[in-house]
Structures are given as structure tokens and as C-alpha cells.
PQR file of N, CA, C, O and H, with PARSE charges and radii, in Angstrom:
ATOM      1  N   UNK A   1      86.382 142.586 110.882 -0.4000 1.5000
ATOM      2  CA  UNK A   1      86.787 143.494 109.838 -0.0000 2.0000
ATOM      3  C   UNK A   1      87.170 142.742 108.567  0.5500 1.7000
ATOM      4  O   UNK A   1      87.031 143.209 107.437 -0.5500 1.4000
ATOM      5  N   UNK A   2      87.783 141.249 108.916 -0.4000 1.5000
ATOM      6  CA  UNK A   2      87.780 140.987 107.638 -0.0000 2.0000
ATOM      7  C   UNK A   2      86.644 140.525 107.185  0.5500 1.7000
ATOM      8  O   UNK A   2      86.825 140.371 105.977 -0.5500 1.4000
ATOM      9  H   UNK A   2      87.896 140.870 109.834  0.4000 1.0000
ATOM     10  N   UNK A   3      85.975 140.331 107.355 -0.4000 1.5000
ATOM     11  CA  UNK A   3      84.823 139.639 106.535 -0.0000 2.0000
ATOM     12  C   UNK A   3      83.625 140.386 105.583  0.5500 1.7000
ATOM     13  O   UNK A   3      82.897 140.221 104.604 -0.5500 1.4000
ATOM     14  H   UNK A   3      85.828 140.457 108.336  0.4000 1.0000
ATOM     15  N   UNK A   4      84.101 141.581 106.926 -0.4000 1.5000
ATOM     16  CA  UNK A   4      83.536 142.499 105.842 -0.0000 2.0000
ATOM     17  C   UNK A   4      84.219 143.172 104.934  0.5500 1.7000
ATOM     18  O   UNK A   4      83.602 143.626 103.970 -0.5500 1.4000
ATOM     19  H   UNK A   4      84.692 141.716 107.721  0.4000 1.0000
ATOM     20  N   UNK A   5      85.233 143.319 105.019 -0.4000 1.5000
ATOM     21  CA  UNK A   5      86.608 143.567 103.475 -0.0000 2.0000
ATOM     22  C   UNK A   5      86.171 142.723 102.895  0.5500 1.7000
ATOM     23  O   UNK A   5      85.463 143.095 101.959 -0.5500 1.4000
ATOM     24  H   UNK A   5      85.734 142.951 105.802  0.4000 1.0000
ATOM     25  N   UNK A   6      86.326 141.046 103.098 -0.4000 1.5000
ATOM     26  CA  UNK A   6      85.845 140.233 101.681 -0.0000 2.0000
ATOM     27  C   UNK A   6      84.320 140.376 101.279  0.5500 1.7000
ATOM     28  O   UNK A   6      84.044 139.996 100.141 -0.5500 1.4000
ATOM     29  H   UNK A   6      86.901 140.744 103.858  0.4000 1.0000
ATOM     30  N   UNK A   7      83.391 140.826 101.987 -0.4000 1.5000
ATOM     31  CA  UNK A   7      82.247 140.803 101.951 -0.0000 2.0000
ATOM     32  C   UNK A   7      82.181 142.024 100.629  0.5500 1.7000
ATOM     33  O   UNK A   7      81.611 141.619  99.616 -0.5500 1.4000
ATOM     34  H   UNK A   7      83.615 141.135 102.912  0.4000 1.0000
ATOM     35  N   UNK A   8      82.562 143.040 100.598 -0.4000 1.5000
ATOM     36  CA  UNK A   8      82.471 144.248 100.244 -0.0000 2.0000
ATOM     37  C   UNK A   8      83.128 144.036  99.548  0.5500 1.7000
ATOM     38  O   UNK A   8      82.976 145.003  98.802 -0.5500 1.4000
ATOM     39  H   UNK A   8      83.025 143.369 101.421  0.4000 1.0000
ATOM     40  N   UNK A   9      84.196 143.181  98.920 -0.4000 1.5000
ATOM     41  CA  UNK A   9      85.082 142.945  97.642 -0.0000 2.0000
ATOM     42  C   UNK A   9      84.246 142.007  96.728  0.5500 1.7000
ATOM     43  O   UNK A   9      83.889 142.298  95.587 -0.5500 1.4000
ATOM     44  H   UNK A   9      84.320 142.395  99.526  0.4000 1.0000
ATOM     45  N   UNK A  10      84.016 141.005  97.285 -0.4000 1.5000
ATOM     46  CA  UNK A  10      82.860 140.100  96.888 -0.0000 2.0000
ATOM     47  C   UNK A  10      81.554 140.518  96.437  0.5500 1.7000
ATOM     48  O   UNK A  10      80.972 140.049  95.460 -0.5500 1.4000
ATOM     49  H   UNK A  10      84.305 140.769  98.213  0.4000 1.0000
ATOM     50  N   UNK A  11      81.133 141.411  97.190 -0.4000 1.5000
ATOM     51  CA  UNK A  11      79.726 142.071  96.594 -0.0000 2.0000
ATOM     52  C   UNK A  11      79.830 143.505  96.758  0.5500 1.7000
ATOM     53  O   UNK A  11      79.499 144.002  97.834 -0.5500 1.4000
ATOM     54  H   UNK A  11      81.606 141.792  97.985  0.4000 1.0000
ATOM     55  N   UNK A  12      80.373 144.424  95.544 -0.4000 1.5000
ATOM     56  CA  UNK A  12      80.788 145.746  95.725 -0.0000 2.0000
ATOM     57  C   UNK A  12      79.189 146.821  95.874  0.5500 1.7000
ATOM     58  O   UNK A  12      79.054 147.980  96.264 -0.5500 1.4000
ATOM     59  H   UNK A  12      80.642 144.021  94.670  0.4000 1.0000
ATOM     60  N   UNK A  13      78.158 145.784  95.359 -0.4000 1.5000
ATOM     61  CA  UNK A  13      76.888 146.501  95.529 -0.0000 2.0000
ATOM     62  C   UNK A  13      76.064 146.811  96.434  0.5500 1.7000
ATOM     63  O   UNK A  13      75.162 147.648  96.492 -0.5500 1.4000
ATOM     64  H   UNK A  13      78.268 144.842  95.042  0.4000 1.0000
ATOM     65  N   UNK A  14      76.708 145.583  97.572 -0.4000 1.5000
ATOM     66  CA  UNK A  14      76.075 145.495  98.843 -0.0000 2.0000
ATOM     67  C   UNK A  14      75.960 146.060  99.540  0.5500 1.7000
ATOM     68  O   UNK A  14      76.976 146.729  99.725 -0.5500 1.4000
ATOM     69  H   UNK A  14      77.440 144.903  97.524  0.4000 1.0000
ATOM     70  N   UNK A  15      74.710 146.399 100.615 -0.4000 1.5000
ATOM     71  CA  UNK A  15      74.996 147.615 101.705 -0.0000 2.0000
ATOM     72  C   UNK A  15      75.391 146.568 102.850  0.5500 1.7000
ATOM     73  O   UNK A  15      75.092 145.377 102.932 -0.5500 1.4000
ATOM     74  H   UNK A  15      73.884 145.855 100.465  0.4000 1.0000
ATOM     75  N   UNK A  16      75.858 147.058 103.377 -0.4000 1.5000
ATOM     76  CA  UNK A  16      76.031 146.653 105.008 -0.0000 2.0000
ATOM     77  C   UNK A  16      76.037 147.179 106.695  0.5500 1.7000
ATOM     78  O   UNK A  16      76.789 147.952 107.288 -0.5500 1.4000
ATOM     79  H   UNK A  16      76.101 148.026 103.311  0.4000 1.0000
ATOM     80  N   UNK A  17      74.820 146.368 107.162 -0.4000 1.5000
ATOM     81  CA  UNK A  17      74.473 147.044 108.005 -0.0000 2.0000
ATOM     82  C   UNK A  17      74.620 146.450 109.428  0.5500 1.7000
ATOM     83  O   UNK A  17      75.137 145.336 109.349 -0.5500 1.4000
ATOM     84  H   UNK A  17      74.209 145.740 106.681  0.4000 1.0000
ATOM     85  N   UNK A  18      74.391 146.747 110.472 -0.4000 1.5000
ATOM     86  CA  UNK A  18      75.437 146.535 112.321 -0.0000 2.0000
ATOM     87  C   UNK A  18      73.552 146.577 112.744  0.5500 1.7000
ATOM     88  O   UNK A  18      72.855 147.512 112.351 -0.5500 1.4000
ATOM     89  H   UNK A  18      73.970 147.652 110.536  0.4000 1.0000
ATOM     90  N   UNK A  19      73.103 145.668 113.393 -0.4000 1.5000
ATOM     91  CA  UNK A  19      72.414 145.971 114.137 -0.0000 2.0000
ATOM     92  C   UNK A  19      72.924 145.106 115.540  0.5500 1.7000
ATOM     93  O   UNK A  19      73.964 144.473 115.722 -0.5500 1.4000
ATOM     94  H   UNK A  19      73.669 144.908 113.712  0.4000 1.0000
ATOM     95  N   UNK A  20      71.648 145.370 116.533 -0.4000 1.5000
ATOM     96  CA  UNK A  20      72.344 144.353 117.815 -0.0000 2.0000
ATOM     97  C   UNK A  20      72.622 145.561 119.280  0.5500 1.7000
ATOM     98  O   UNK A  20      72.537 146.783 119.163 -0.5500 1.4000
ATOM     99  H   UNK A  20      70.803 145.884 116.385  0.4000 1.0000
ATOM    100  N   UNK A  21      72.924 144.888 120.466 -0.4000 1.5000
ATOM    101  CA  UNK A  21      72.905 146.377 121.334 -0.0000 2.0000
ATOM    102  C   UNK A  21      74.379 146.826 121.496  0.5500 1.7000
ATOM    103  O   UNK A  21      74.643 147.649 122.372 -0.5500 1.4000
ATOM    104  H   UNK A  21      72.993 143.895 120.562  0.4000 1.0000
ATOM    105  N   UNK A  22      75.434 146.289 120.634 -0.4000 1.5000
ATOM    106  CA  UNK A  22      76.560 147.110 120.761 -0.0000 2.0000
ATOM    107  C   UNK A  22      76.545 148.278 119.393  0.5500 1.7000
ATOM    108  O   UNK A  22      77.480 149.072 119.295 -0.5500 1.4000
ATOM    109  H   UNK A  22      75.220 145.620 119.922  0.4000 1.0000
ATOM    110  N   UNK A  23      75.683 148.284 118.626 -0.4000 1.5000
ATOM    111  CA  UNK A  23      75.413 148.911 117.681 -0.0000 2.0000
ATOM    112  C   UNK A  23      74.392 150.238 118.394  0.5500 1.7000
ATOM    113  O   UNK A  23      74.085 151.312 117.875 -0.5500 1.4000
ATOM    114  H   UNK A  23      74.923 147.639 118.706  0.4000 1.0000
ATOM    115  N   UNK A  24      73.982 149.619 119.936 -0.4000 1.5000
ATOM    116  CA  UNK A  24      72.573 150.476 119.840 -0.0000 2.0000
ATOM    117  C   UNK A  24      73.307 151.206 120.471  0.5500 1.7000
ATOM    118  O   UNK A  24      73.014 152.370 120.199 -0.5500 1.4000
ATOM    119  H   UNK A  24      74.231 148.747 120.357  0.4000 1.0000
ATOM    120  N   UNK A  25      74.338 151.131 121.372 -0.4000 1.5000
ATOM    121  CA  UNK A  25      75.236 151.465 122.729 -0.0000 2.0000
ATOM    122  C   UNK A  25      76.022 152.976 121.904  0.5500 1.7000
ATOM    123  O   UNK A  25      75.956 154.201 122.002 -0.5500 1.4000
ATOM    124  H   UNK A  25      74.576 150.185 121.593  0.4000 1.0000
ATOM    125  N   UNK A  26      76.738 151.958 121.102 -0.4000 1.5000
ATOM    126  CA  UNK A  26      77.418 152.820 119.818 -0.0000 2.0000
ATOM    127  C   UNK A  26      77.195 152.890 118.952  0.5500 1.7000
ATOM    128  O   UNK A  26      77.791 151.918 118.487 -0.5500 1.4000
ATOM    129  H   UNK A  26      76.792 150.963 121.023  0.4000 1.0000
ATOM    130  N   UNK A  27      76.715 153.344 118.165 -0.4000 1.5000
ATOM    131  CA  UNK A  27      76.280 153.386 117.075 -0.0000 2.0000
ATOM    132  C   UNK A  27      77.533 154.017 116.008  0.5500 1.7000
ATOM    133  O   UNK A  27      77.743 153.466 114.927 -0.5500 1.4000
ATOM    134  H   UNK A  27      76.231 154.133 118.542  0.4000 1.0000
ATOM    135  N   UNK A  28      78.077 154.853 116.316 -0.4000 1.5000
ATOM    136  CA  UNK A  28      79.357 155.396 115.420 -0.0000 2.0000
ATOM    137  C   UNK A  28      80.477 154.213 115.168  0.5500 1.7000
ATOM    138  O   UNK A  28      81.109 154.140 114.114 -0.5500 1.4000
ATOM    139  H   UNK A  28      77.907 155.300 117.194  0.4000 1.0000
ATOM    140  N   UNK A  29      80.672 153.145 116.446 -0.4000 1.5000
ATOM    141  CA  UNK A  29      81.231 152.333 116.077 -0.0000 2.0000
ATOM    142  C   UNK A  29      81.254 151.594 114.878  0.5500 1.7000
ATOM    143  O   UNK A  29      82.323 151.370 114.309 -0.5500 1.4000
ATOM    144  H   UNK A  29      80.158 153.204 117.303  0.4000 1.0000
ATOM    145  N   UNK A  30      79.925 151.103 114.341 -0.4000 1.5000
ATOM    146  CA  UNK A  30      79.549 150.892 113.121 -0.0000 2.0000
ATOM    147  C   UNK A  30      79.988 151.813 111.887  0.5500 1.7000
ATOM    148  O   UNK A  30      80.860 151.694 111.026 -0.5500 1.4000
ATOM    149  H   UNK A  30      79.057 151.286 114.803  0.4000 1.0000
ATOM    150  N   UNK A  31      79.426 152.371 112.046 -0.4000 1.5000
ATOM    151  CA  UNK A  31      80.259 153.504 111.060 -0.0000 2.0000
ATOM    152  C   UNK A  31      81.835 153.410 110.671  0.5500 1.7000
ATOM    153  O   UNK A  31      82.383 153.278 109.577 -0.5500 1.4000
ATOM    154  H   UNK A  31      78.718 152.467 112.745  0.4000 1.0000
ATOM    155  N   UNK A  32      82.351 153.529 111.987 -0.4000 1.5000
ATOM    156  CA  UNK A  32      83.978 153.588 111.866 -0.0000 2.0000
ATOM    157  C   UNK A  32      84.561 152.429 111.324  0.5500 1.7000
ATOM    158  O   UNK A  32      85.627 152.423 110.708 -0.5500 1.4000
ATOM    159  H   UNK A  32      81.905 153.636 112.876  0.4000 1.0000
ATOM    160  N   UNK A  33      83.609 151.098 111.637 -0.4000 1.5000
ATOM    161  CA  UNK A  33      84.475 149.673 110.810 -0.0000 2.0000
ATOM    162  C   UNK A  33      84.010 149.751 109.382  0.5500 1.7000
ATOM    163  O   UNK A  33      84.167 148.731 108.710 -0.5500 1.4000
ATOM    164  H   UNK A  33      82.743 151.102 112.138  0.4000 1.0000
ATOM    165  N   UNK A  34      83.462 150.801 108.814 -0.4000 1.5000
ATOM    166  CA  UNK A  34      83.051 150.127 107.475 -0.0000 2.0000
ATOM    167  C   UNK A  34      81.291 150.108 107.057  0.5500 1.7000
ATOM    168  O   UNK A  34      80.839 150.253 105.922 -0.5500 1.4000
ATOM    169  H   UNK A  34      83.335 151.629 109.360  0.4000 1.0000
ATOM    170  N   UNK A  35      80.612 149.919 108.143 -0.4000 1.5000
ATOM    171  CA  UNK A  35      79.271 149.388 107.901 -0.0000 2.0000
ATOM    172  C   UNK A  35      78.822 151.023 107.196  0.5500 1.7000
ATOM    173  O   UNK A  35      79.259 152.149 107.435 -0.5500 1.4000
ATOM    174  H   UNK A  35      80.980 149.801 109.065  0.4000 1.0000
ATOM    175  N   UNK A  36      77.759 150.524 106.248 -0.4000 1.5000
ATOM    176  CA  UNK A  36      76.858 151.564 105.525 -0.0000 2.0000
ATOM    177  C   UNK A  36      75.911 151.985 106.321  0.5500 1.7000
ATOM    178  O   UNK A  36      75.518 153.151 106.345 -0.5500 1.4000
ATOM    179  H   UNK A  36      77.404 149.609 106.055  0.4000 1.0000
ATOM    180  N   UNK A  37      75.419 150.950 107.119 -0.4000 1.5000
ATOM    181  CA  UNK A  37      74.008 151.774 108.367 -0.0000 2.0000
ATOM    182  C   UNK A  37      74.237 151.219 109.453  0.5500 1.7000
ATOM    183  O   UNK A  37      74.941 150.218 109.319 -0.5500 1.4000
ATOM    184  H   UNK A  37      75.738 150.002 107.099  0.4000 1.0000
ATOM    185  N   UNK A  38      73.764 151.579 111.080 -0.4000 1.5000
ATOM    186  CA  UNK A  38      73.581 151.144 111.723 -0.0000 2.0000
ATOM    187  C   UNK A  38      71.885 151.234 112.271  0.5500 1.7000
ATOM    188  O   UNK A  38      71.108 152.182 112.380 -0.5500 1.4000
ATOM    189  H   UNK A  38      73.192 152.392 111.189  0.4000 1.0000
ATOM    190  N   UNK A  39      71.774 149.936 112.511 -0.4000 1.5000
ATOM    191  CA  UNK A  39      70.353 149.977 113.637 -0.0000 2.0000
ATOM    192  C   UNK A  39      70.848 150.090 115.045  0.5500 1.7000
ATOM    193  O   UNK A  39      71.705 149.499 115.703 -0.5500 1.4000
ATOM    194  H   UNK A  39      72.405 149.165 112.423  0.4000 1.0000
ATOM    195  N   UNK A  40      69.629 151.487 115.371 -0.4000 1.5000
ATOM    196  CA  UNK A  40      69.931 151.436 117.146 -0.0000 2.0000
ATOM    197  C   UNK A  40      68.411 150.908 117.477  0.5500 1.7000
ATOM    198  O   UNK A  40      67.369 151.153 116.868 -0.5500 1.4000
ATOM    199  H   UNK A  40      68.933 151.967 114.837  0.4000 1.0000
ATOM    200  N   UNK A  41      68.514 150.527 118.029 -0.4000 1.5000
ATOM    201  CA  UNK A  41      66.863 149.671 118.539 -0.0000 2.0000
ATOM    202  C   UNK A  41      66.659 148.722 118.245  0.5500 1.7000
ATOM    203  O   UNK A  41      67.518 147.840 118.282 -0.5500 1.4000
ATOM    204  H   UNK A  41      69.359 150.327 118.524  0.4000 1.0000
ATOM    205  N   UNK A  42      65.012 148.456 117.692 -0.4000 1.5000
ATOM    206  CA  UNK A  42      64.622 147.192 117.496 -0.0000 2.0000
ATOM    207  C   UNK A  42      64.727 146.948 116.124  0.5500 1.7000
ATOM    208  O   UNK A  42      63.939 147.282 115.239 -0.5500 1.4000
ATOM    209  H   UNK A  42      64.315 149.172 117.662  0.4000 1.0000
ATOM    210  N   UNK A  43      66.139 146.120 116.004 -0.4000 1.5000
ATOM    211  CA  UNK A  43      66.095 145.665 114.497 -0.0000 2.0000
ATOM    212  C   UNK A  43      65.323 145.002 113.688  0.5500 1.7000
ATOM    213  O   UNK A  43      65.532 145.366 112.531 -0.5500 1.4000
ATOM    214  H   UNK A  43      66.779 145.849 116.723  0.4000 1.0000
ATOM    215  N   UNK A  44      64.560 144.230 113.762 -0.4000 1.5000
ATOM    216  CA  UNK A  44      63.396 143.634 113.274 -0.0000 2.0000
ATOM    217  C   UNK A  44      62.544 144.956 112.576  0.5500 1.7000
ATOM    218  O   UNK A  44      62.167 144.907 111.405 -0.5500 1.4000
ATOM    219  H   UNK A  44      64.390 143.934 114.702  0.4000 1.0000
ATOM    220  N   UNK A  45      62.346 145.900 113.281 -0.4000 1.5000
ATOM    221  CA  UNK A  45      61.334 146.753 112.785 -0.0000 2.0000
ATOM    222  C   UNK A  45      62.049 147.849 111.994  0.5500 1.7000
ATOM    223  O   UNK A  45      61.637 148.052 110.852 -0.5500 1.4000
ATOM    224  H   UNK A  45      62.652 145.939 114.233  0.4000 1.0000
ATOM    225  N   UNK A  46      63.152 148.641 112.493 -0.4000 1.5000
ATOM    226  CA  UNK A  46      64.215 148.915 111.750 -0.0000 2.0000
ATOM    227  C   UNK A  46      64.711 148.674 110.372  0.5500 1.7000
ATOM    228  O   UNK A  46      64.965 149.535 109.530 -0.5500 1.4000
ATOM    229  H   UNK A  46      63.486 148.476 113.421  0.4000 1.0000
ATOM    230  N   UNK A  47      64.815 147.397 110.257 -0.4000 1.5000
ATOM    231  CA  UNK A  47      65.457 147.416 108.984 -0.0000 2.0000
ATOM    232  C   UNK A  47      64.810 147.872 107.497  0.5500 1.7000
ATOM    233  O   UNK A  47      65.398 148.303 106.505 -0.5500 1.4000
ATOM    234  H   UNK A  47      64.609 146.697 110.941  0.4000 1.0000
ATOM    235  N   UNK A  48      63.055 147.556 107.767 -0.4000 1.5000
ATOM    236  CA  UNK A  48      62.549 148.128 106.744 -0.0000 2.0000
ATOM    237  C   UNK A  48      62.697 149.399 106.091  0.5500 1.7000
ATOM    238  O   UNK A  48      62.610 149.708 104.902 -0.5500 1.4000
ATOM    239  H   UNK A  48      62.578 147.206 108.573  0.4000 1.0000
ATOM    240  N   UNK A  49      63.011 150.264 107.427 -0.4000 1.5000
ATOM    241  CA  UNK A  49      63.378 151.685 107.295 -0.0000 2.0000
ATOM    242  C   UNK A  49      64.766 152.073 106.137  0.5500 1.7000
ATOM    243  O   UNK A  49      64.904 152.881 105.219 -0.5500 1.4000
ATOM    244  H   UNK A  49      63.082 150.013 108.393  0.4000 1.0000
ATOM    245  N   UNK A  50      65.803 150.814 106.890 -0.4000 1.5000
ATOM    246  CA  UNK A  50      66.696 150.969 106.516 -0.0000 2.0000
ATOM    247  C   UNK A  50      66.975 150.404 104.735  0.5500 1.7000
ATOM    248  O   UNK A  50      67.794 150.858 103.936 -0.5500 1.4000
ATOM    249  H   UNK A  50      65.690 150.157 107.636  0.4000 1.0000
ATOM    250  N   UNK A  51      65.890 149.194 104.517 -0.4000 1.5000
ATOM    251  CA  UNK A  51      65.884 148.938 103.471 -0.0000 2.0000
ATOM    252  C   UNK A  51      65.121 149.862 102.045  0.5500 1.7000
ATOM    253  O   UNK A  51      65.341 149.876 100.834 -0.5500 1.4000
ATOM    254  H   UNK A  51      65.225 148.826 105.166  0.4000 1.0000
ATOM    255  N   UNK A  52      64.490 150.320 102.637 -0.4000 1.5000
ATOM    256  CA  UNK A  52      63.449 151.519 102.068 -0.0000 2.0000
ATOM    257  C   UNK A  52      64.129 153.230 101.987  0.5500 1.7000
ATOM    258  O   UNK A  52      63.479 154.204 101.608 -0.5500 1.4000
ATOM    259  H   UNK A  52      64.311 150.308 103.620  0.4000 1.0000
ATOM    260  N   UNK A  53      65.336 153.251 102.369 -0.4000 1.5000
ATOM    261  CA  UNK A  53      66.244 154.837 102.507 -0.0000 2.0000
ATOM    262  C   UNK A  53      65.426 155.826 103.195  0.5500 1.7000
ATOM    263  O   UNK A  53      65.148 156.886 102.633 -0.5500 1.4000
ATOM    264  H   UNK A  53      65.864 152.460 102.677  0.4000 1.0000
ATOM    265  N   UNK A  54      65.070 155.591 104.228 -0.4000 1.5000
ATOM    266  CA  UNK A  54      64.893 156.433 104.966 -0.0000 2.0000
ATOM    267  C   UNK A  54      65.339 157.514 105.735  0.5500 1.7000
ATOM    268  O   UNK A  54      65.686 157.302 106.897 -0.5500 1.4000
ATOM    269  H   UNK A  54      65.296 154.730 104.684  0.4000 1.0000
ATOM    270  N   UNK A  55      65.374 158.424 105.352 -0.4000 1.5000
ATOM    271  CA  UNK A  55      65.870 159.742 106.247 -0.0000 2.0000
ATOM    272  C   UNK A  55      66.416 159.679 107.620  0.5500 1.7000
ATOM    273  O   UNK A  55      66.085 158.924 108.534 -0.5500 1.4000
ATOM    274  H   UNK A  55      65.092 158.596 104.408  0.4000 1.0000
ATOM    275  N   UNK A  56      67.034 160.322 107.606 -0.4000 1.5000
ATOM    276  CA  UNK A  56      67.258 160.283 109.892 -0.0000 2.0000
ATOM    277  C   UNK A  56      67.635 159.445 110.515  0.5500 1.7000
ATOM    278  O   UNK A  56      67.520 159.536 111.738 -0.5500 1.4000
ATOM    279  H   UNK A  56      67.302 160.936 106.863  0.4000 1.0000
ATOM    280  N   UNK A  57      68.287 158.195 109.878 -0.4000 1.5000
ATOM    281  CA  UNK A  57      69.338 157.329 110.419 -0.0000 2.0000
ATOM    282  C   UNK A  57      70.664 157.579 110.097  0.5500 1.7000
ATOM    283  O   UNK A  57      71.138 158.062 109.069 -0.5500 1.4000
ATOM    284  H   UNK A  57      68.380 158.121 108.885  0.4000 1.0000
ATOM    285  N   UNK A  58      71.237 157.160 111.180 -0.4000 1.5000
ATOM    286  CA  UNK A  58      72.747 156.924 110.753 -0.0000 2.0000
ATOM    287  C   UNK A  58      73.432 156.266 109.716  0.5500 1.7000
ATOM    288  O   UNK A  58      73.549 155.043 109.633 -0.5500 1.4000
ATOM    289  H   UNK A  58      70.852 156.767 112.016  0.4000 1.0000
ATOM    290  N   UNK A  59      73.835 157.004 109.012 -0.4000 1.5000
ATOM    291  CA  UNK A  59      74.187 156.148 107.814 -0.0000 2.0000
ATOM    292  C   UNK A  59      75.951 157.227 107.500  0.5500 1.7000
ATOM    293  O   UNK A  59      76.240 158.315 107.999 -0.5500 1.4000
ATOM    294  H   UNK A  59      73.740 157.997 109.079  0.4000 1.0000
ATOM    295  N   UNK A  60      76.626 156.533 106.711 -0.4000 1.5000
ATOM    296  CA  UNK A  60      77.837 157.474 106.094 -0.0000 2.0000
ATOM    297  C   UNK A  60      77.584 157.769 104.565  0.5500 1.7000
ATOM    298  O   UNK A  60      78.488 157.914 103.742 -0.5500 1.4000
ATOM    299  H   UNK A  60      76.391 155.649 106.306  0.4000 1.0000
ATOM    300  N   UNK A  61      76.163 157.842 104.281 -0.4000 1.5000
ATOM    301  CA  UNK A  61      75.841 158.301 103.131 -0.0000 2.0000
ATOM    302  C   UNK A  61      74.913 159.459 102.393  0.5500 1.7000
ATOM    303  O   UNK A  61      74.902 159.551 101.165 -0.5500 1.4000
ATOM    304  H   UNK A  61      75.429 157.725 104.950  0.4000 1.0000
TER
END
């Protein structure tokens, strides 16, 4: 949690995103610390989605 407080103070523009299988398990967890998206699955392929604003993910935005 802290790192992403300084992370997010440090770069107020930044998104930040949780991938990994405790992200895939939970996914709201992500959410609740802070993160802007989570990946549930295969992050590699995922993230484009996520970098591109794609609809129908979890996001708090």
C-alpha cells in the first residue's frame, strides 16, 4: 500500500493496475487497495485491453 501511495503521489497521471492469480482469485481486492484495473487471467494478453479502455473489465472508473 505504500508504494502505491508514493507511486500515485509521484505520478498523479498514472493508472495502476494488479494483475497475477491473487488478482484473478480476487479481483475486488485490487480495487479496494487503490489499483485503477485489475487483470483476471492471462495478463500478457490482457493488458492490451486494459491499455486500449476497454469495456467490461473491472475497473473503479
Amino acid at each position: 500500500d505504500a508504494v502505491l501511495l508514493k507511486n500515485a503521489i509521484d505520478y498523479p497521471e498514472a493508472k495502476f493496475c494488479l494483475a497475477g492469480p491473487h488478482a484473478t482469485v480476487k479481483p475486488m481486492d485490487g480495487i479496494s487497495h487503490g489499483f485503477d484495473s485489475v487483470i483476471v487471467g492471462e495478463g500478457e494478453e490482457a493488458i492490451f485491453d486494459v491499455l486500449n479502455g476497454r469495456e467490461g473489465i473491472i475497473s473503479k472508473h
